[in-house]
C-alpha positions as semicolon CSV with decimal commas, in nm:
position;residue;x (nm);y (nm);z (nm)
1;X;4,925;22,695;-2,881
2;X;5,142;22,439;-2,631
3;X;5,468;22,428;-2,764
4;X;5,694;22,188;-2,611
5;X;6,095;22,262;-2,532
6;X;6,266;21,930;-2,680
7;X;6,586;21,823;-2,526
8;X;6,695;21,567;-2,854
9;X;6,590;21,628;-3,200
10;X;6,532;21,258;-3,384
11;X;6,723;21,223;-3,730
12;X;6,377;21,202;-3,892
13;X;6,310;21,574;-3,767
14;X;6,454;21,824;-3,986
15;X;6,613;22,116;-3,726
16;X;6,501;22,402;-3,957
17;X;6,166;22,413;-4,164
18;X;6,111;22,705;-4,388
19;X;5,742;22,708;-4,528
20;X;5,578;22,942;-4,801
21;X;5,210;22,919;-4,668
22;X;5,081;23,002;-5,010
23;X;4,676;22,962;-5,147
24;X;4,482;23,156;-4,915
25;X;4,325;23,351;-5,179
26;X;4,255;23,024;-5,375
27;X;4,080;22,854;-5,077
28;X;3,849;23,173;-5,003
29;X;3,778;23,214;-5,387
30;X;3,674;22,788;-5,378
31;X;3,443;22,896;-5,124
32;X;3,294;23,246;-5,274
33;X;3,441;23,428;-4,971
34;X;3,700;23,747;-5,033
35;X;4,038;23,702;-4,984
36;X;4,095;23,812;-4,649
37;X;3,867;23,552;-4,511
38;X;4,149;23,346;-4,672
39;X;4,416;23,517;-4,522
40;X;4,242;23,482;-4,145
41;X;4,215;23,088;-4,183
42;X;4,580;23,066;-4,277
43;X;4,676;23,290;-3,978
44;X;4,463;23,003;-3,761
45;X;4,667;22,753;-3,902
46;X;4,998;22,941;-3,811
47;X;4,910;22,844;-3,490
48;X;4,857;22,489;-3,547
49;X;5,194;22,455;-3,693
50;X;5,354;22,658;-3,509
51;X;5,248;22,414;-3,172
52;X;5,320;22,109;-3,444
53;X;5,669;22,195;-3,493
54;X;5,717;22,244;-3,156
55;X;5,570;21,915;-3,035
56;X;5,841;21,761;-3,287
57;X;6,113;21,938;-3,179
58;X;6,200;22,171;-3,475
59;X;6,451;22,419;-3,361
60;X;6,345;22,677;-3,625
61;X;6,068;22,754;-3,812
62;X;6,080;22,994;-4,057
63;X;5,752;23,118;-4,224
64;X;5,697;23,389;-4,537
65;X;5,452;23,581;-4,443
66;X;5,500;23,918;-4,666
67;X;5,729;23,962;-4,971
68;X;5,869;24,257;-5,080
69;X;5,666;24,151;-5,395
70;X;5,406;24,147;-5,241
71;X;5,334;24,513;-5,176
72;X;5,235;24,523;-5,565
73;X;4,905;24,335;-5,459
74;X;4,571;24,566;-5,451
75;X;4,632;24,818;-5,167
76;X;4,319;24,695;-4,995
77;X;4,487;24,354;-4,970
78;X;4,810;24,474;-4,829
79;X;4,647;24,683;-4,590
80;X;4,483;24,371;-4,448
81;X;4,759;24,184;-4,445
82;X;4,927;24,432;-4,238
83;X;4,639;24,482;-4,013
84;X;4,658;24,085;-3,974
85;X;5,020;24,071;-3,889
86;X;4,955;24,392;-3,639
87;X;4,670;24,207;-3,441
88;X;4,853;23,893;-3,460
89;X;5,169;24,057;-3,216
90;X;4,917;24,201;-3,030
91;X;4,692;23,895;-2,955
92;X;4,967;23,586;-3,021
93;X;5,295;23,724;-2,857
94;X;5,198;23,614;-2,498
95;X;5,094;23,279;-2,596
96;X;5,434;23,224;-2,749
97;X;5,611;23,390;-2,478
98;X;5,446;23,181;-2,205
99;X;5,523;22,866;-2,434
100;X;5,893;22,960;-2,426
101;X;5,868;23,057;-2,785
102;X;6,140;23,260;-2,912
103;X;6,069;23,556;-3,187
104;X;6,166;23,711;-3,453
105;X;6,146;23,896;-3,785
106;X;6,332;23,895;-4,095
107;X;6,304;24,125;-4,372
108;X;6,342;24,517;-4,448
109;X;6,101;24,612;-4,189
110;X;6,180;25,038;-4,266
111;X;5,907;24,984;-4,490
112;X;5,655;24,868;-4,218
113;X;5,584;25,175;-4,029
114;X;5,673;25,304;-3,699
115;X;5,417;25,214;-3,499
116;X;5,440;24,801;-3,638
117;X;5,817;24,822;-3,626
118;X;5,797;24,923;-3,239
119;X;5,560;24,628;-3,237
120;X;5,778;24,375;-3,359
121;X;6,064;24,505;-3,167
122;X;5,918;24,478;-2,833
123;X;5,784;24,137;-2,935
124;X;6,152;24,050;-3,045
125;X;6,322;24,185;-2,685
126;X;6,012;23,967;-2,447
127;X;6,129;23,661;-2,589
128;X;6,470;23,691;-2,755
129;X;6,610;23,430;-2,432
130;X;6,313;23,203;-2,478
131;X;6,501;22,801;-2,521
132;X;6,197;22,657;-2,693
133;X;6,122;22,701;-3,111
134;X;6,277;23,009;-3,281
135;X;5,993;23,127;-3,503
136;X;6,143;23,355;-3,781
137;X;5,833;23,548;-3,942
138;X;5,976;23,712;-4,288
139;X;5,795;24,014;-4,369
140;X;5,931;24,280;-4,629
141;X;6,180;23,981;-4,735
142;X;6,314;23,851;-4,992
143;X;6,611;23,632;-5,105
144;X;6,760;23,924;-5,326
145;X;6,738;24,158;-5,086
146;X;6,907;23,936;-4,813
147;X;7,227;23,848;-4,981
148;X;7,231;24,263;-5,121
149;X;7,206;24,392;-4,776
150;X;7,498;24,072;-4,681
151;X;7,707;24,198;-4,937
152;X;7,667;24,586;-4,851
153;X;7,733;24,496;-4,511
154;X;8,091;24,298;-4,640
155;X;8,176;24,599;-4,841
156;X;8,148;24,850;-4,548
157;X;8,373;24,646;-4,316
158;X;8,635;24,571;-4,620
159;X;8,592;24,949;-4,677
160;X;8,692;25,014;-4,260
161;X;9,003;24,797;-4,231
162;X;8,801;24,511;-4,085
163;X;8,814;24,270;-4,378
164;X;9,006;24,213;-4,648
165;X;8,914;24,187;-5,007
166;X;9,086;23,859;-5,065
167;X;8,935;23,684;-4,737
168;X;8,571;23,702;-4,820
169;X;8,455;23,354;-4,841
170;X;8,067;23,221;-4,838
171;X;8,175;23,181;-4,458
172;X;8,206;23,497;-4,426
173;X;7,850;23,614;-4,632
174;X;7,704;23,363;-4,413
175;X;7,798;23,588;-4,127
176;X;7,590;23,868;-4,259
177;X;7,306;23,719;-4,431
178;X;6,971;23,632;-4,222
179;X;6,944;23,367;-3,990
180;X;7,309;23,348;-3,980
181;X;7,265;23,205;-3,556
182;X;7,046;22,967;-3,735
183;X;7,047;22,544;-3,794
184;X;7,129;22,497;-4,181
185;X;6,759;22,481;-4,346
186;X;6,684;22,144;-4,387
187;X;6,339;22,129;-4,502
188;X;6,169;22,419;-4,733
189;X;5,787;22,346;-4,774
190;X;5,565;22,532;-5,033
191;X;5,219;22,444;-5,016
192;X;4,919;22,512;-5,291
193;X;5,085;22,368;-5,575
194;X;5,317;22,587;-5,693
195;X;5,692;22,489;-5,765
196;X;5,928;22,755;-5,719
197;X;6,114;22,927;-5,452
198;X;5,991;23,300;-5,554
199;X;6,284;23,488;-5,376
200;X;6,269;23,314;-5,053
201;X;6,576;23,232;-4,816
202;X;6,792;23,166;-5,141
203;X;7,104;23,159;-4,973
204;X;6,974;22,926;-4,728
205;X;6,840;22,728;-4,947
206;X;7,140;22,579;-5,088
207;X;7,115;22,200;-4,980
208;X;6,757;22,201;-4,857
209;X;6,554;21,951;-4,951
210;X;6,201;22,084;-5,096
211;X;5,918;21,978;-5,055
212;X;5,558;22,088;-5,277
213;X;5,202;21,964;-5,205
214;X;4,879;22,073;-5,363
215;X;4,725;22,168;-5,033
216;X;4,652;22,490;-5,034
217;X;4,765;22,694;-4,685
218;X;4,445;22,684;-4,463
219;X;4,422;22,331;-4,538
220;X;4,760;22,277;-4,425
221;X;4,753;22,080;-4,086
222;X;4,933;21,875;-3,841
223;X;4,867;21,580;-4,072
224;X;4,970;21,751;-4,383
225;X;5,303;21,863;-4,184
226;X;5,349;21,494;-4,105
227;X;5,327;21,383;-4,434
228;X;5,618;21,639;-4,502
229;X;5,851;21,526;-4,240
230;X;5,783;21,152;-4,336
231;X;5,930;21,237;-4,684
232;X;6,224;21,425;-4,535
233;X;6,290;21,097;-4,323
234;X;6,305;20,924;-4,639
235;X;6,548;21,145;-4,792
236;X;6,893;21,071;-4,857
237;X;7,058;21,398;-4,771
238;X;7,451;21,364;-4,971
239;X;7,581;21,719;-4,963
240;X;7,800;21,644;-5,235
241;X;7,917;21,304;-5,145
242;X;7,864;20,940;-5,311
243;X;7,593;20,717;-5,138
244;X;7,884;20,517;-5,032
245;X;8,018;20,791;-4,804
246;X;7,699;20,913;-4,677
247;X;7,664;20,541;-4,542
248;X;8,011;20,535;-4,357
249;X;7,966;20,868;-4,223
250;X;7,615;20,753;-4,065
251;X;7,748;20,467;-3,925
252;X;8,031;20,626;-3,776
C-alpha cells in the first residue's frame, strides 16, 4: 500500500474525498458466496484506494465503514464486520504508518468495546504526526449524531460562560462537528447504485459535489476512482456565485 506525500495538489484533485463503499453483499450474493466474503474483497480494495488517493495527492479521505444503522443488520453480520475492522488495525496500521499515513476514526466509538476502542486509539496516537493522507475511517457514525453531539458540545460551553447564546454561528458548529481540522469535502462518492447520502457527513456535505456509479464496492478500483475525479475536474464548483464570477475569481 505505497502512499505517496504530495507537495501540490492539482485543481483537478479534489483535497477531500468522502466515499460510501456500499454493495459488498450484492457482489458476494452475484457470485453465490455469503456476505462476508463480500465484505473481505471490499476491505482489499480499501487498500487499493487508499494507495490511489495517495498517489493523487488527496489530503483526506474519508471512508464509511460502519453506521450506527448498521448495528440493526443480523448479529452474525455485525460481528464480522467488527472482527474485520479489528484485524484490519492489527494487520494494516504499520503499512500506513510506514507510508506516512495519518489515522483516524470518527464516530461514537463507546459502543465499540474496550478492547477495539484501545485498538483504535493506539492506532490514532502512532500516526497522529504522519504529513502524508489523513484517512478518516467512520465507524458508529452518522450525520445525525455528529451535528447532536456538535450542538451538545455548544450548549455546555454557552452553559459555562464560554459562549454566548447570540454568537453561535455555523462557524462556530463547525468547530465542534467532525473533521472540523479538515479540507472542506469536495468530492462524496457512493458506489453500487444507490442515490442518497443515508446519514453520512451531512454537515460536511453542504457544497460537495456527489458523485454515484453502479459499481458495486469490490469492483471499485483505481480506474473506477479515476473516472470519479475526471468528473469532478469537469465540474463547475459556484458556491453560490454566477458563472460570471466563478470565471474572474479563477483567473485572478
Amino acid at each position: 500500500m505505497a502512499v505517496s506525500a504530495s507537495t501540490e495538489t492539482s485543481p483537478s484533485v479534489p483535497r477531500h474525498v468522502a466515499i460510501v463503499m456500499d454493495g459488498n453483499g450484492r457482489w458476494a450474493k452475484r457470485r453465490g458466496m455469503p456476505r462476508v466474503a463480500g465484505h473481505r474483497k471490499g476491505q482489499e480494495r480499501v487498500r487499493e484506494i487508499v494507495s490511489a488517493c495517495g498517489d493523487k495527492g488527496v489530503e483526506h479521505l474519508t471512508l464509511f465503514a460502519f453506521s450506527s444503522e448498521n448495528w440493526g443488520r443480523p448479529p452474525e453480520e455485525v460481528q464480522t464486520l467488527m472482527e474485520l475492522f479489528g484485524r484490519a488495525l492489527e494487520h494494516d496500521i504499520g503499512e500506513l504508518h510506514e507510508n506516512k499515513v495519518r489515522f483516524r476514526v470518527i464516530g461514537d466509538t463507546a459502543r465499540l468495546g474496550s478492547a477495539l476502542e484501545q485498538s483504535i486509539r493506539r492506532a490514532e496516537t502512532l500516526t497522529k504526526d504522519n504529513p502524508a493522507l489523513t484517512l478518516n475511517v467512520a465507524v458508529n457514525y452518522s450525520g445525525q449524531w455528529d451535528i447532536a453531539q456538535a450542538c451538545a458540545e455548544i450548549a455546555r460551553r454557552t452553559a459555562a460562560g464560554e459562549l454566548a447564546a447570540d454568537d453561535i454561528t455555523p462557524e462556530t458548529v463547525n468547530r465542534f462537528i467532525c473533521l472540523a481540522d479538515a479540507p472542506e469535502l469536495d468530492l462524496f462518492i457512493r458506489t453500487s447504485g444507490e442515490q442518497r447520502i443515508s446519514n453520512f457527513l451531512l454537515w460536511q456535505s453542504a457544497y460537495t459535489e456527489l458523485y454515484f456509479t453502479p459499481v458495486l464496492w469490490p469492483d471499485f478500483d483505481r480506474e473506477q476512482l479515476e473516472q470519479a475525479f475526471a468528473w469532478y475536474a469537469g465540474r463547475k464548483r459556484r458556491f453560490g456565485l454566477t458563472d460570471e464570477q466563478v470565471d474572474v475569481a479563477r483567473h485572478a
